[in-house]
TIRO-2110 file (N, C-alpha, C; in Angstrom, 1 decimal):
// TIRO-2110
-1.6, 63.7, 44.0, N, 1, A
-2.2, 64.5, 45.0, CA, 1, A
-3.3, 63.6, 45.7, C, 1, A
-3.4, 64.1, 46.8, N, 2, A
-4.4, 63.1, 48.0, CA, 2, A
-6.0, 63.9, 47.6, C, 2, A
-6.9, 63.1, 48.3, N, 3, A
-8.1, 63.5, 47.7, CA, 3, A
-8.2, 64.6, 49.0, C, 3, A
-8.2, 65.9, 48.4, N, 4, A
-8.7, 66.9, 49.0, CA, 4, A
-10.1, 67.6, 48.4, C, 4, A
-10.7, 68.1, 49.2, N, 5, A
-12.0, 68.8, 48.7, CA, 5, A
-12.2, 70.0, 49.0, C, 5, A
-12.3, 71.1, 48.1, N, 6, A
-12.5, 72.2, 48.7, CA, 6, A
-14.4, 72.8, 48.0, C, 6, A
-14.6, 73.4, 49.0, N, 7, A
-16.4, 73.7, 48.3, CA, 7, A
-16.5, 74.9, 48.8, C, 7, A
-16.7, 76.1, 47.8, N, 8, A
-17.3, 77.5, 47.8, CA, 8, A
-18.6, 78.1, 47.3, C, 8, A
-19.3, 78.1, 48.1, N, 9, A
-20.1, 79.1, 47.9, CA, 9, A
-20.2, 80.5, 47.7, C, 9, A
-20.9, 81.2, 46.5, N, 10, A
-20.8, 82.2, 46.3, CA, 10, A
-22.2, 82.7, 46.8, C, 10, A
-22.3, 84.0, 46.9, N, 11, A
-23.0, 85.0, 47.0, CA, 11, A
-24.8, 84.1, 47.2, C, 11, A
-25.6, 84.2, 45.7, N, 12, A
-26.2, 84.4, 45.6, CA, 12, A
-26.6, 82.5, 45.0, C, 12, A
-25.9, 81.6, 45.6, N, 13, A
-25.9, 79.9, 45.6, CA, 13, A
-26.4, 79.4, 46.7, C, 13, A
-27.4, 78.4, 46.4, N, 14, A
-27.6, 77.8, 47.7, CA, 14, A
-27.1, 76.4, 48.0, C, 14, A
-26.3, 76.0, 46.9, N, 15, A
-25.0, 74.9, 46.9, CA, 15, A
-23.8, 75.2, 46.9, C, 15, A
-23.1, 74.7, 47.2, N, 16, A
-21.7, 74.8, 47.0, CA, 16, A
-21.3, 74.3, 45.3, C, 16, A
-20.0, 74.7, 44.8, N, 17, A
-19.6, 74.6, 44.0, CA, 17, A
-18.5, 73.7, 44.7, C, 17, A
-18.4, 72.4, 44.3, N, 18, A
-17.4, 71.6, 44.5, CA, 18, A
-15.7, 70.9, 43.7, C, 18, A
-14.6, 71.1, 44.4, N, 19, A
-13.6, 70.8, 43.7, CA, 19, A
-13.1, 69.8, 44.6, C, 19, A
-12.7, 68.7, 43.6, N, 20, A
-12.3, 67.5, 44.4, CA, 20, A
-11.0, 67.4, 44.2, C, 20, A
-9.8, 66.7, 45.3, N, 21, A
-8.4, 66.7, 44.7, CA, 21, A
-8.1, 67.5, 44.2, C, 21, A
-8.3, 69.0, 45.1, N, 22, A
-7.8, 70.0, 44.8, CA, 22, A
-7.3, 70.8, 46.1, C, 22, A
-6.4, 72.2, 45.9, N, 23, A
-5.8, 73.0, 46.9, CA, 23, A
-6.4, 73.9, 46.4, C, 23, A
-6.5, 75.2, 47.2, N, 24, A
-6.9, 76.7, 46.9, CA, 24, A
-5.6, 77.6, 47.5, C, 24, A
-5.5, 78.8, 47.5, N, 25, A
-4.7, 79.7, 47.7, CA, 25, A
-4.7, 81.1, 47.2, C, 25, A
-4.8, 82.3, 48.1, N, 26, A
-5.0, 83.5, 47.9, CA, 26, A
-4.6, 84.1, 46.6, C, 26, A
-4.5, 84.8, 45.7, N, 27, A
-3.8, 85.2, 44.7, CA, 27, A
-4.8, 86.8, 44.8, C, 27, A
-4.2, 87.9, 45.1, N, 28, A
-5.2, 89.1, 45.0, CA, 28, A
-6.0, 89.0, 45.5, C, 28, A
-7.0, 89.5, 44.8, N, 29, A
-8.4, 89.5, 45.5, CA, 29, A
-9.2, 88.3, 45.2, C, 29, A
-8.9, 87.0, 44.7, N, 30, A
-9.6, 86.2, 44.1, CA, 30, A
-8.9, 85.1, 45.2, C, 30, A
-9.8, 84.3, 45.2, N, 31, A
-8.9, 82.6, 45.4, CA, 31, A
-9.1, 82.0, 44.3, C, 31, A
-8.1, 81.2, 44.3, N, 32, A
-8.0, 80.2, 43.4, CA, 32, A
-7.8, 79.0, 43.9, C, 32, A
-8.4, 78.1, 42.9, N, 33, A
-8.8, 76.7, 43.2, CA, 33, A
-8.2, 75.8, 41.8, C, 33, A
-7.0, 75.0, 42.3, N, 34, A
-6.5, 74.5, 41.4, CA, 34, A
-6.6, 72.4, 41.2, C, 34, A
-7.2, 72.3, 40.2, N, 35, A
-7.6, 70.6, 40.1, CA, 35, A
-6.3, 70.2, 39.3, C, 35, A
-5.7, 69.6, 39.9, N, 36, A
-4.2, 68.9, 39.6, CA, 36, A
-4.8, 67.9, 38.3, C, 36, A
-6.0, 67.1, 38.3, N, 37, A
-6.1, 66.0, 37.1, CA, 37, A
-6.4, 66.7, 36.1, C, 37, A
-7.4, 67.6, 36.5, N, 38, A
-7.9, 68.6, 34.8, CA, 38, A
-6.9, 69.7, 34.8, C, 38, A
-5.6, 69.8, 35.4, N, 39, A
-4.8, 71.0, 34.7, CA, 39, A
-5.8, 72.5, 34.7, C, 39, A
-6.7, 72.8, 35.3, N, 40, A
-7.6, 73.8, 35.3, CA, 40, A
-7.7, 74.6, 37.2, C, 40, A
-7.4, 75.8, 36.4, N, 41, A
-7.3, 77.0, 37.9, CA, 41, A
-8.8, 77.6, 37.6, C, 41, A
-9.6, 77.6, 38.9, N, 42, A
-10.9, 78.3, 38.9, CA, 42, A
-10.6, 79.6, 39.6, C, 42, A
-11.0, 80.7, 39.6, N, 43, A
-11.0, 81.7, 40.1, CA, 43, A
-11.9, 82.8, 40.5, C, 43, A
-12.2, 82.8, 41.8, N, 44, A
-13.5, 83.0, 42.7, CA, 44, A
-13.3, 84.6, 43.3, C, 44, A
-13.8, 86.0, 42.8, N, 45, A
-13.6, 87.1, 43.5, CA, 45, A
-14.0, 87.0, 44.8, C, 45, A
-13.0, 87.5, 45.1, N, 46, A
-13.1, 87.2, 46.9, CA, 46, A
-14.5, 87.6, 47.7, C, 46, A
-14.9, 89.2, 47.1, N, 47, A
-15.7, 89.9, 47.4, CA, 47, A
-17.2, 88.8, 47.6, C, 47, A
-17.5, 87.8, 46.7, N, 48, A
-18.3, 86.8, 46.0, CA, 48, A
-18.5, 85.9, 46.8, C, 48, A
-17.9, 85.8, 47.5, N, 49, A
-17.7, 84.4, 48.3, CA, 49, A
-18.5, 84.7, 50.0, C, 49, A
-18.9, 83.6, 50.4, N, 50, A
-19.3, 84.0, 52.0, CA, 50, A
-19.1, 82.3, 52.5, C, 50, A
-18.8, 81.7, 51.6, N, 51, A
-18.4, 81.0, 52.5, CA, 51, A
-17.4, 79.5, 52.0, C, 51, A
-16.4, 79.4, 52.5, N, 52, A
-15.2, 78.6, 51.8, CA, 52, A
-14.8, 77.1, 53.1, C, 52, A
-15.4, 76.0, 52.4, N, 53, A
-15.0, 74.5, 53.2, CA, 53, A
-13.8, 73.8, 52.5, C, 53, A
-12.6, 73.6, 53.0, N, 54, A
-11.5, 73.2, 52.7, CA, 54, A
-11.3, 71.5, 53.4, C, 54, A
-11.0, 70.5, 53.0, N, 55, A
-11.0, 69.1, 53.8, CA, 55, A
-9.4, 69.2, 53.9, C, 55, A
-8.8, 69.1, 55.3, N, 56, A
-7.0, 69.2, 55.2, CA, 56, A
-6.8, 67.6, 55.5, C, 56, A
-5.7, 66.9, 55.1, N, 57, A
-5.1, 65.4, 55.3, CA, 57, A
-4.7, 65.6, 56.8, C, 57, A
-4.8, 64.5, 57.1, N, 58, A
-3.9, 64.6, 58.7, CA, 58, A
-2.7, 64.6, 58.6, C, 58, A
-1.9, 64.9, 57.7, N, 59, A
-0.6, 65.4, 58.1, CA, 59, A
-0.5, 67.0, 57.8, C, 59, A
-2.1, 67.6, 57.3, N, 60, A
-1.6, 68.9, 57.5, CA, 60, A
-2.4, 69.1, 58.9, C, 60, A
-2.7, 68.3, 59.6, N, 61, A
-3.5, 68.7, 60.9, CA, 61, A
-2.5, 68.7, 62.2, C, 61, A
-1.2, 67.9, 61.7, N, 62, A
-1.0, 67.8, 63.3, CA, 62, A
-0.3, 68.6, 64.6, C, 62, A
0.0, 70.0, 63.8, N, 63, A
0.3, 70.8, 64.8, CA, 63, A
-1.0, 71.4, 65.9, C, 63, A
-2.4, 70.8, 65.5, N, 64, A
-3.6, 70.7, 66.5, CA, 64, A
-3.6, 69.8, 67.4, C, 64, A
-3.2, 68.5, 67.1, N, 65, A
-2.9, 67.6, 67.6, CA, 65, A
-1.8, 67.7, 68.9, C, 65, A
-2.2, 66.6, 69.8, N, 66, A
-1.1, 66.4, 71.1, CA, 66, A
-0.5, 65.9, 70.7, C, 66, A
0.8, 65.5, 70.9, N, 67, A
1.9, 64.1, 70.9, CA, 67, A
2.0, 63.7, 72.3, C, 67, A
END
């Protein structure tokens, strides 16, 4: 896996909670945040959250992109 970073803040944090070399993805009401080296899914109530930074690789960018 490429180094991705995703950082969530919850509620009542004035830092982010940081996951490196990781993806997230909706599951219910929760996201989840999964770190491919530590084999470990974090699990964030959606409700909790106010604010979510995702880093994408440029091959998931380029349908923003011109050709």
């Amino acid at each position: 896996m490429k180094n991705t970073i995703v950082k969530v803040w919850l509620d009542l944090s004035g830092e982010p909670i940081v996951h490196d070399k990781a993806i997230s993805y909706q599951k219910g009401d929760f996201l989840c945040v999964y770190e491919e080296e530590k084999e470990r899914v974090f699990k964030y109530p959606i409700a909790h959250i106010w604010r979510i930074e995702e880093s994408y690789l440029s091959e998931q960018r380029r349908h923003l992109t011109k050709d």
